[in-house]
C-alpha positions in Angstrom: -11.5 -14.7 12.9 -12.4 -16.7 9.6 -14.7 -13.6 9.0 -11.9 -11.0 9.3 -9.4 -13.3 7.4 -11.4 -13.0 4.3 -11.8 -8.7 3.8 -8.1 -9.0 4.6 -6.8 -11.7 2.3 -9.3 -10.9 -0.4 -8.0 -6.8 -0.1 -4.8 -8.0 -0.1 -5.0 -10.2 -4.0 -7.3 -8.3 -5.7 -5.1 -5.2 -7.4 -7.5 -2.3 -7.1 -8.0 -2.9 -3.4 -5.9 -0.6 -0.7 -3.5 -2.6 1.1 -4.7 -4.2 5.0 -2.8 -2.3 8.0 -4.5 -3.9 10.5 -6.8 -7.1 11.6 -8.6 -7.3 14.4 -11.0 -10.0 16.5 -11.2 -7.5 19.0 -14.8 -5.9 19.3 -15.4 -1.9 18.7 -18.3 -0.9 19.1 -21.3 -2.7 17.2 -18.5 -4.7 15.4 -17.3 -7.7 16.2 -14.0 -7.3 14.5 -11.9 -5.2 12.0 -10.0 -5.0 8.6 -8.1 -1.6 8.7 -7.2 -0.9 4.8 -5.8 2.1 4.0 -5.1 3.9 0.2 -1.1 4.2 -0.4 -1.6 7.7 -1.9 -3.9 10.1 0.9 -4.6 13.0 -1.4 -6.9 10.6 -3.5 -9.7 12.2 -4.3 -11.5 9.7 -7.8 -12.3 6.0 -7.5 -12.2 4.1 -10.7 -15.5 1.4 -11.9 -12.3 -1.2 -11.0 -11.6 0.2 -7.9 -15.4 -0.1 -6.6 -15.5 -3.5 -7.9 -12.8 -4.6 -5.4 -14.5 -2.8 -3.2 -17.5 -4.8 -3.4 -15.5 -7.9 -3.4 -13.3 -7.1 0.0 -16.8 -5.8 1.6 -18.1 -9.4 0.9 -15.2 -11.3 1.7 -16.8 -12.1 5.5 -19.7 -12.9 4.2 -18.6 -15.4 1.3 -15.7 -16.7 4.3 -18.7 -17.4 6.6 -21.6 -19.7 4.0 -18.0 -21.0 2.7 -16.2 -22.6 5.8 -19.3 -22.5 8.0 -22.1 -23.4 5.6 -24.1 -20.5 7.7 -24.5 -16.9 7.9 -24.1 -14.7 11.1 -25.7 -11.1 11.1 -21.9 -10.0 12.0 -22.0 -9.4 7.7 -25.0 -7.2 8.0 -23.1 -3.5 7.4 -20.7 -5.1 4.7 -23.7 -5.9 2.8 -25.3 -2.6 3.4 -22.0 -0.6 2.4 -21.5 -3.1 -0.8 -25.3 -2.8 -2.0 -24.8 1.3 -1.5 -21.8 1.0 -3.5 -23.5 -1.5 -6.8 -26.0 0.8 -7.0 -24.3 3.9 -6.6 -22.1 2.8 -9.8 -25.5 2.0 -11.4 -27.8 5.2 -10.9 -24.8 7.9 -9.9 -21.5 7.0 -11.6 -22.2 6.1 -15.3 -20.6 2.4 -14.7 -23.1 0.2 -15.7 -22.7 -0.9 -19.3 -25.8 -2.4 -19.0 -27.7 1.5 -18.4 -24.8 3.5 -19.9 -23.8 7.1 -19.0 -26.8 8.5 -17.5 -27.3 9.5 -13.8 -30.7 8.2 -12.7 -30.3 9.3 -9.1 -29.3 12.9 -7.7 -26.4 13.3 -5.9 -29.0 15.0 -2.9 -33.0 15.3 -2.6 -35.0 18.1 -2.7 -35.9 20.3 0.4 -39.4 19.8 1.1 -40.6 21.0 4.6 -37.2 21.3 5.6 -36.1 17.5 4.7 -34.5 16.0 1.8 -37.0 14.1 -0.2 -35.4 11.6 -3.2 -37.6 11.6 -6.0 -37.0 8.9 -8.7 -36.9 9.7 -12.1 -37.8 6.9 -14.0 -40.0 4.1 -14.7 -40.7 0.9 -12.9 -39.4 -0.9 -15.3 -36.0 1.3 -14.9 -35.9 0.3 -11.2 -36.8 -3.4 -11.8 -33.2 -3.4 -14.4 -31.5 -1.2 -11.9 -32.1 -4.1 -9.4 -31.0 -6.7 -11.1 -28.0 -4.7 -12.6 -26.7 -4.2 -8.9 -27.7 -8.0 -8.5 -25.4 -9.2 -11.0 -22.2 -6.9 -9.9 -23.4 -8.4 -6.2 -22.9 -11.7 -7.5 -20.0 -11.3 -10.0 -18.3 -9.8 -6.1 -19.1 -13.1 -4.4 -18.1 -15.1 -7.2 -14.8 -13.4 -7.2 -14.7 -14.4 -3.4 -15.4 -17.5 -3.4 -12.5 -18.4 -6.2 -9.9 -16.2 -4.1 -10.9 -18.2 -1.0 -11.1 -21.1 -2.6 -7.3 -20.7 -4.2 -6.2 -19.3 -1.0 -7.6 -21.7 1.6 -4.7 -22.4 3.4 -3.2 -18.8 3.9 -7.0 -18.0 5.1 -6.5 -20.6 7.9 -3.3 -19.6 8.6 -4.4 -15.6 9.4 -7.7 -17.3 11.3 -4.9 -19.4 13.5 -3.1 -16.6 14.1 -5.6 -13.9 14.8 -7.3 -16.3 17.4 -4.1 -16.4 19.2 -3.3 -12.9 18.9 -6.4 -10.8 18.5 -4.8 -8.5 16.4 -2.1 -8.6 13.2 -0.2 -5.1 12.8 0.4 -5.0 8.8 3.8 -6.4 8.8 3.0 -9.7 11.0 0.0 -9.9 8.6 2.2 -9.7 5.6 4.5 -11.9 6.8 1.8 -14.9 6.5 0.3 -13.9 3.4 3.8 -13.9 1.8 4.6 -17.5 3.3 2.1 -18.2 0.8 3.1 -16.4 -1.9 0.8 -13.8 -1.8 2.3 -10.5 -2.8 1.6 -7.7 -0.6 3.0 -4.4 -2.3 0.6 -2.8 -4.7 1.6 -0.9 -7.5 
């Protein structure tokens, strides 16, 4: 529940995140649980260096709600990680949004065909890969950092959506925004 609480609440501050229509405790699949977030406008078709950022942040939110209220990590945070990681270094090698590198793709968009499968090939140095690391390191971090304040400020509204999820299972979006906005938590996004 305290896992699920934080992609919502943190999706729900941070500006460039879509809004949350639905959390759930209820397992699907592999996962546990569920944050349903989807974008007000559905013919989007470009995500801004801002947007990805939150992105990051809201995939991490479980994660930094776990080693936060639990002092201990379940493997329940294993795909947010994967899908954040993806993203940071996306924005480093793909997207130009690394000041640190600049505007230059390291990283096709696709491999090569060779014997019938794609084959990535990298383009540059060691050295190059070594900085690409710790470039997605330090947007990884600057993520959780942004967590851990939002959760920190927030505390009690995150309890509050834990409470209520492990009595309901699931929020639909407006009992979920009815507890985020008994703490003064805005829900509309511009």
């Amino acid at each position: 529940a305290y896992h699920e609480a934080g992609h919502a609440i943190v999706a729900s501050i941070l500006p460039y995140a879509d809004p949350v229509h639905k959390v759930s405790i209820i397992s699907r699949g592999r996962a546990a649980g569920y944050t349903l977030k989807l974008p007000l406008n559905d013919d989007k078709k470009l995500q801004s260096k801002l947007e990805f950022l939150d992105d990051i942040a809201v995939s991490l939110g479980g994660y930094v709600v776990e080693k936060t209220i639990f002092g201990d990590l379940t493997t329940g945070s294993s795909n947010d990680l994967q899908v954040a990681s993806a993203l940071a270094r996306d924005m480093v090698t793909k997207y130009g949004m690394s000041d640190a590198v600049g505007p230059i793709a390291l990283e096709p968009t696709g491999g090569r065909a060779m014997f019938g499968n794609n084959v990535e090939s990298k383009n540059y140095s060691e050295k190059t890969s070594e900085f690409i690391d710790n470039e997605v390191s330090r947007i990884m971090n600057e993520g959780y950092q942004r967590v851990l304040d939002i959760i920190t400020e927030n505390r009690p509204a995150l309890d509050a959506i834990s409470k209520s999820l492990l009595e309901k299972e699931t929020l639909e979006q407006g009992e979920y925004e009815e507890i985020i906005r008994g703490f003064g938590i805005k829900v509309e996004k511009d």
